[in-house]
N, C-alpha and C positions, 0 to 999 in steps of 0.2 A: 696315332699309328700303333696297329700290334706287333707285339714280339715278334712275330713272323717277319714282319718290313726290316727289323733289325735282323733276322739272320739273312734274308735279301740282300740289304745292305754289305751285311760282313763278305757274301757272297759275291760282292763284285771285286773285291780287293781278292780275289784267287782265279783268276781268268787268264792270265799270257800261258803259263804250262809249257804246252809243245812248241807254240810260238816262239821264232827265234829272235823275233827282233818287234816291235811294236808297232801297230798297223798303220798304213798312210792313209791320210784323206783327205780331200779334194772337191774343193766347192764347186761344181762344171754348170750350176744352173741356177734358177730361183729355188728350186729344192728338189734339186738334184745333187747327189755325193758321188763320188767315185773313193773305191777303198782297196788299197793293195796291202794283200799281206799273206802268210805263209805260201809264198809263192806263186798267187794268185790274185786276178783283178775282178772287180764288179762293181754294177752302176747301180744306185737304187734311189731310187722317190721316196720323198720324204713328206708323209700326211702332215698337214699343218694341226694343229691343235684342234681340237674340239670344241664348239662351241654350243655350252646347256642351255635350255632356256626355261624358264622358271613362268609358273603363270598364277597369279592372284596369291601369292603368297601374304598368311595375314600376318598384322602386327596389332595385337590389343589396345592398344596406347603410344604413341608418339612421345620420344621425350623432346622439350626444347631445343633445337638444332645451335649448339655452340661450336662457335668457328673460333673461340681462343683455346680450346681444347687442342690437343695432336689428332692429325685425323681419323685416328683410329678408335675416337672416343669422343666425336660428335655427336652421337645420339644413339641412335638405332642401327641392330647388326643386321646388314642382310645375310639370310641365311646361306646363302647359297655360293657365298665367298668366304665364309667362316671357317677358319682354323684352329686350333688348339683354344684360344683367348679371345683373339682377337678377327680382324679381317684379312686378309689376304691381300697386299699393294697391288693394283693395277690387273685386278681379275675382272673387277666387272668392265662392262660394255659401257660408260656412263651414257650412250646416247640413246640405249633401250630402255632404262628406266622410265616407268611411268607407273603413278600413285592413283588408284580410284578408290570412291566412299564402298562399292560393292567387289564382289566376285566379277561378275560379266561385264560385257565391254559396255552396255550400254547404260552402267554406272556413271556419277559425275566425276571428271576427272581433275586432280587438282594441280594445281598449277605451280613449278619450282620458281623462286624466289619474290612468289606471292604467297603462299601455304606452305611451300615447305621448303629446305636447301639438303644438299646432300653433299659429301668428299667425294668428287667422280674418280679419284684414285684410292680411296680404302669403304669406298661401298659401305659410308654412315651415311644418315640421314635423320631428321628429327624438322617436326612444324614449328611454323612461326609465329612468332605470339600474334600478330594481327592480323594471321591466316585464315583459312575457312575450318580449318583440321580443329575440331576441338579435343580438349584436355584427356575425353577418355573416349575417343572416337575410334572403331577398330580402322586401320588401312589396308588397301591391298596393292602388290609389289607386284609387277611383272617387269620382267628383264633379260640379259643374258649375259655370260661369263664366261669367261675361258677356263680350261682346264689344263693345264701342264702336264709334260710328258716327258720320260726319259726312255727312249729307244735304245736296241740295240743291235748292234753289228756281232755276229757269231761266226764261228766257227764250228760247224756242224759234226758228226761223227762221222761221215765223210769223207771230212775234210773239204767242204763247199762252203761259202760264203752267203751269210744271211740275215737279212734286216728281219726284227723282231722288233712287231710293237711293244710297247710298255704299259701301262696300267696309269693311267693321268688321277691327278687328285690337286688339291687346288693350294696346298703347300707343301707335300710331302708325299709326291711322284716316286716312287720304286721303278728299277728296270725289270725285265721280263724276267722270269723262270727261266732256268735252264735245265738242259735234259739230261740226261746219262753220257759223256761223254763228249759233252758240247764244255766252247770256249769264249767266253766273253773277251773281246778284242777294243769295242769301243764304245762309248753311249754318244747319244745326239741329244743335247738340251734344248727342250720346246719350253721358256720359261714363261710364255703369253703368246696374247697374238703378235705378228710379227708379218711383213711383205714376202719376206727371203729370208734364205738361212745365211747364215758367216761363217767364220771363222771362229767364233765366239760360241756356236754350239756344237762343236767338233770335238768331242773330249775321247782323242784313242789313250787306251791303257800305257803307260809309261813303265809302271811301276806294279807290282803284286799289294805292297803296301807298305806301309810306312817304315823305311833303311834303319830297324834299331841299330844303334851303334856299337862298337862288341863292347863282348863284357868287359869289365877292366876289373884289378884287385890293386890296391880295395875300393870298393863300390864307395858311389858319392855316399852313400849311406852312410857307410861306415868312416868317411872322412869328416863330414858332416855333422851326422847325426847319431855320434856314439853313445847317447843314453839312452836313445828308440832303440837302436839295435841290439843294445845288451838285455834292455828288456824283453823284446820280442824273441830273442833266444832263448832267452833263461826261463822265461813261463811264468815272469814276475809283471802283473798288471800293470797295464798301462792303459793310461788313459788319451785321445786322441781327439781333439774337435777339428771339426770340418766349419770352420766360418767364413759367410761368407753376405751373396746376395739373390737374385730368385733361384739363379742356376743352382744354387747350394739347397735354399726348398726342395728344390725341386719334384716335388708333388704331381707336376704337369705329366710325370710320366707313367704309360700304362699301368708299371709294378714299380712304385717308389721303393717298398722296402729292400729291391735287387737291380734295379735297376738305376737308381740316382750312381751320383759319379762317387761319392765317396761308402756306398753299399758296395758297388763294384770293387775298389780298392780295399775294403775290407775283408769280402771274400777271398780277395788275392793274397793281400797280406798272412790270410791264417793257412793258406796253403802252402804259403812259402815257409813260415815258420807255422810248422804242426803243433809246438807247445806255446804260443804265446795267446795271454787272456787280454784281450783286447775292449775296453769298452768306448765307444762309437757316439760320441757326441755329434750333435749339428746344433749350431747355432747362427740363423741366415735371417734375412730379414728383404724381402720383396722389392724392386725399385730403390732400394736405398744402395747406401756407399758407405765407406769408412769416417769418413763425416760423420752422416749422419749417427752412427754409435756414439763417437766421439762427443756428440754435443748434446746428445739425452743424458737426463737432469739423474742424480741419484732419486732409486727408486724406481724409474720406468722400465717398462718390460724390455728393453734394448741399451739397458745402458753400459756402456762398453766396461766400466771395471766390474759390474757387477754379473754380467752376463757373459763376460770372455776372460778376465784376469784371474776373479773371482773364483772360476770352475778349477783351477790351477791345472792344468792339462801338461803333459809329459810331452806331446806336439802336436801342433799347430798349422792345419794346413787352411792355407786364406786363397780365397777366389773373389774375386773383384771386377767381373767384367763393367762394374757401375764405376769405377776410380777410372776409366778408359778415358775421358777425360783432361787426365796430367800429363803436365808436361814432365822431362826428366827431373826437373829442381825440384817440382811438386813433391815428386816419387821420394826424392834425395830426405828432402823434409817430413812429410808423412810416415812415409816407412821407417825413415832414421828411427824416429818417437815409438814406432810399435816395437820395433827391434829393442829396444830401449826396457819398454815393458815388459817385452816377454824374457829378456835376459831376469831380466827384476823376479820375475816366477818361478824362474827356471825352466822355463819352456824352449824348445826346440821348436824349428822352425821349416814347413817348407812352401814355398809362395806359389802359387799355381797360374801361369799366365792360362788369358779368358781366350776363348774360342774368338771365331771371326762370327763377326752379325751381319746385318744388313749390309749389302754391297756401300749403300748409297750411305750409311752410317760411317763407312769408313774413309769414304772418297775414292772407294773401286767404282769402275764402269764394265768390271768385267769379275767372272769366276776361276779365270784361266790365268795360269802366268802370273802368281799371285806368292809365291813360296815366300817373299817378305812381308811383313807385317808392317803395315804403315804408320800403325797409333805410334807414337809419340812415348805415349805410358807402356807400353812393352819392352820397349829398347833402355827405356830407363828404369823397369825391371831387371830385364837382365844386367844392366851395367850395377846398379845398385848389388845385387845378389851376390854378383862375382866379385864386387868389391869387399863386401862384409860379409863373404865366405857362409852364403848362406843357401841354402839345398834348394833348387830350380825346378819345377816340374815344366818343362815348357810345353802345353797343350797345343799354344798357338802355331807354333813349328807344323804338328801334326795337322789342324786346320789345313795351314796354307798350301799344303803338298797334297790333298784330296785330290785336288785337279788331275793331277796327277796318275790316281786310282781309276780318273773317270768318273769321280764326284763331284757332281756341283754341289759346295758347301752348305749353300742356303736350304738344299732339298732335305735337308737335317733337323729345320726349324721348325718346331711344332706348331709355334703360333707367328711364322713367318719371318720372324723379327731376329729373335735371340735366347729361345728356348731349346736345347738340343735335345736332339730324340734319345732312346736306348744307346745306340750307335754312338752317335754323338757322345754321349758319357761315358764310353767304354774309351772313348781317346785319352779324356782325362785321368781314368786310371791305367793307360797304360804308359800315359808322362810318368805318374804318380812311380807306377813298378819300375820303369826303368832307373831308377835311382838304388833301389834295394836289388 
């Protein structure tokens, strides 16, 4: 996604304006809506998704089709439901797929779970060893997919009521543009194919965005974290790691150097305080967790005293959506021990709860009605933090009240799953600020 999608984005969270109250809607049909608001009612049809169709798409080589892999890394990507990394859940069609030796139809075609098997929910596929598909035989893919959409409901310069397609894309759907004086009231999430619409794709604006809390004095910061903030006043260096796991990489995104989450908190920080010399560590490591540091040997390129204790950092902000996982007594125990260490440093501390991922990762069935967070390991963040009086960034908060905005959260995901866009990383530093 471009920077552009990110001010899109930011752009939906400033839409109620004249609006006095938040727009109603009303499911009257299979995809039909009814929408009342600023004083006025309208009925509008709702195009179902889009569906591409892909024709003889080549693959060089086939890899081995493994089914003890996660679906999403069986084999081979089809293109045409590829995201940031990976594949996109339940975009393809699986019942279109069809694999031939050529380009045209009147190639031979080969046959799934004789030559080849495929995820018909993450659109991998790979040949089978006693298949006809040899080891470096080109294939050809034809198929079709959906494309997701996020619609909108406007408010015109008028003052008329108006459905506005969106621009589909096959993880990361933006809502339409708005004009000069036009008011975004609500989106409709097309998140696949689907019979009918619900309740479930209904997202009217609630909220402008996210209720920061007033300021207070003295700021958590300065109850907290009174040797960051003497530093960052005084213009006396400090040093700062961001550790973490992909999301702290995070590379995925178009401008890593401005727009990763802890880039973003940096440029904030030194606007907030004009004299402070700030130097910007990251230390993250992909797929892995706090364990995993934990148990690498001295010597190795992640080994946690030598890559995090070692750097001696003045604070310490941890992002961990891979620890999601624990339950509270985990948290009580793991964390107890880093707090432990970092006291031992002299490091300050402040803990960053992880954004929301995949619905189905969490045990949501929904993107709506969502403002609690379910893991297990967040609640026993917060309980941990507030008990050892230790500085809370809570991002997750910010996730869960998107719905809210008229953002389906996942539409954030770059590679579907649990990579957050621009957008997305701009949540996390602005947990981050609200503490300073």
């Amino acid at each position: 996604m471009k920077t552009m999608a990110l001010t899109a984005m930011v752009s939906m969270t400033v839409a109620l304006g004249a609006a006095e109250s938040p727009a109603k809607m009303t499911v009257i049909g299979d995809w039909r809506i009814a929408v009342e608001a600023a004083g006025k009612r309208a009925e509008f049809t709702i195009e179902s998704v889009e569906t591409v169709t892909v024709i003889a798409e080549k693959h060089g080589q086939l890899a081995i089709y493994d089914e003890k892999k996660p679906g999403y890394g069986r084999g081979n990507k089809l293109r045409g439901v590829l995201a940031q990394e990976c594949t996109a859940r339940n975009m393809l069609i699986p019942e279109t797929l069809v694999l031939r030796a050529g380009a045209d139809e009147q190639s031979p075609l080969f046959v799934r779970g004789k030559d080849y098997e495929f995820a018909s929910d993450w659109g991998t596929f790979g040949r089978l060893p006693d298949g006809a598909i040899g080891e470096k035989q080109p294939v050809f893919c034809s198929y079709q997919y959906s494309l997701p959409r996020l619609d909108s409901v406007i408010l015109d310069a008028n003052g008329q009521l108006q459905l506005r397609r969106g621009v589909g894309h096959v993880a990361n759907p933006v809502p339409p543009a708005l004009a000069a004086g036009e008011l975004r009231l609500a989106n409709v999430w097309l998140a696949g194919r689907m019979d009918k619409l619900g309740d479930a794709q209904l997202f009217p604006l609630l909220e402008q965005a996210y209720p920061e809390p007033p300021k207070q004095s003295p700021t958590v910061a300065e109850q907290l974290l009174p040797k960051t903030i003497a530093k960052l006043r005084s213009g006396e260096p400090i040093r700062i790691l961001a550790w973490g796991d992909s999301v702290t990489v995070g590379t995925f995104v178009p401008n890593p150097d401005t727009e990763r989450w802890q880039m973003q908190f940096l440029a904030r920080l030194r606007e907030r305080f004009p004299k402070a010399q700030i130097e910007m560590l990251t230390e993250a490591w992909g797929g892995r967790n706090t364990s995993s540091y934990l148990n690498e040997k001295p010597g190795s390129p992640k080994n946690y005293q030598e890559k995090v204790l070692d750097l001696k950092p003045d604070l310490i902000v941890s992002e961990f959506v891979n620890d999601a996982f624990m339950t509270e007594e985990q948290v009580y125990e793991r964390y107890g021990k880093l707090l432990a260490d970092f006291k031992g440093i002299g490091a300050e501390w402040i803990i960053l709860t992880p954004h929301y991922v995949r619905p189905d990762w969490m045990g949501l069935n929904r993107e709506k009605d969502i403002d609690e967070d379910p893991r297990r390991y967040v609640k026993g963040l917060r309980i941990f933090a507030q008990q050892n009086n230790i500085a809370l960034a809570d991002g997750s908060l910010r996730y869960g009240r998107l719905w809210r905005q008229g953002i389906p959260y996942s539409t954030l995901m770059l590679n579907a799953i649990n990579h957050p866009n621009a957008f997305g990383m701009k949540l996390f530093a602005d947990a981050l600020m609200a503490l300073f």
